[in-house]
Phi, psi and omega in degrees: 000141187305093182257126199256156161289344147285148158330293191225145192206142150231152203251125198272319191295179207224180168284342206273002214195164155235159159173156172242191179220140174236156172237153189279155210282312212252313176241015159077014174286162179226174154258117184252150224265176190264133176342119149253093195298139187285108177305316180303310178295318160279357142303302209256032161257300169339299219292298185347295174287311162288006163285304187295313187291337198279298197326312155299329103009302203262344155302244180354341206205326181090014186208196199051070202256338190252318154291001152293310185296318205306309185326317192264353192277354169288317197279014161273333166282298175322306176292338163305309177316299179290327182292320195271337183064096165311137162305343172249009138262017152263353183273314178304317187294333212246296215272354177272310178321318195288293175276010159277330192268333152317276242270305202281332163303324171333295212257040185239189164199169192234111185266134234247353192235318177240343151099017174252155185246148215197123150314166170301349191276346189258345234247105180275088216274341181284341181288330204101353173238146170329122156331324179288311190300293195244072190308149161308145214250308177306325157328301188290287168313325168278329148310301166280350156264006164288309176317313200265359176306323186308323178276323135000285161320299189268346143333277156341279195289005158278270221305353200238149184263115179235329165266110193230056275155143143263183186217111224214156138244147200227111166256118196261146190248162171273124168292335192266310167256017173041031188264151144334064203304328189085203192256008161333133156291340186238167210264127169266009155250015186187009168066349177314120184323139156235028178294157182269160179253130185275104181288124198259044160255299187280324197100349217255165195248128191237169201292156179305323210274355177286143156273338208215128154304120190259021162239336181251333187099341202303104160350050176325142165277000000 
């Protein structure tokens, strides 16, 4: 089994080509290696074609009847060969891995403390170490002073009074059935009216359940 230097890698490759992908160890970005064409998979696309052409060949003229057979029992080990994945297209597969993790180390760093391999975006380059190992000392500080500004705010916004209201609830009875009306124009046990009553000597507007105008004194009906 294949082992990449990295943590985690994927492998890309066809019948026709190989390539990977290796990912950086700490935020999983990756590089992916450059394309290598399958020597085999470009054989046996050739034989293929000198498969078609002989076939034809022999169609057309009526011979070559014994270089005909070689032809397709070639192009049949070939379609085995792709379908099955060839022992020299697994030698290819072994040795295109090898040099992609040649190419794709390029762009890594190896960290010395915990032993991970990390892009440049991880790679704390005056320590020498990995970002988790060796925090950026500019990094940090604008972290942490975004933090604590962030605590700052709701701080801030505990402290402050944004309501000043009081805060009551007031419950209206139906005058007629003394029941809860709810916030209804009408009473939802007895349909009784809960418009306020207008005293008509003052104007002022008083409770259904009032008898007497509570700015004139006036005998409400």
């Amino acid at each position: 089994m294949m082992q990449a230097f990295t943590r985690n890698y994927e492998d890309n490759s066809t019948e026709a080509g190989f390539q990977f992908t290796f990912y950086c160890d700490v935020c999983e970005d990756g590089f992916r290696s450059s394309f290598i064409e399958s020597q085999t998979y470009k054989k046996g696309n050739l034989f293929k074609g000198l498969s078609r052409g002989v076939s034809a060949a022999a169609g057309l003229f009526g011979g070559l009847g014994g270089l005909s057979y070689a032809a397709h029992a070639g192009e049949s080990v070939l379609s085995e060969r792709f379908n099955g994945m060839s022992p020299d297209w697994h030698k290819e597969h072994e040795n295109a891995f090898a040099a992609a993790q040649n190419e794709s180390k390029q762009h890594y760093h190896r960290c010395h403390k915990c032993h991970k391999w990390v892009c440049d975006t991880c790679w704390n380059d005056e320590a020498g170490l990995c970002a988790e190992c060796a925090p950026r000392v500019n990094v940090e500080i604008a972290a942490a002073r975004a933090d604590k500004m962030k605590r700052d705010i709701w701080d801030k916004a505990d402290q402050t009074q944004v309501f000043h209201g009081d805060i009551e609830q007031k419950a209206t009875f139906c005058p007629n059935c003394g029941k809860p009306a709810g916030q209804s124009k009408f009473c939802t046990s007895c349909g009784t009216s809960l418009g306020l009553n207008v005293c008509p000597k003052c104007g002022a507007e008083n409770d259904q359940s009032v008898r007497f105008c509570g700015e004139c004194g006036t005998k409400l009906k």
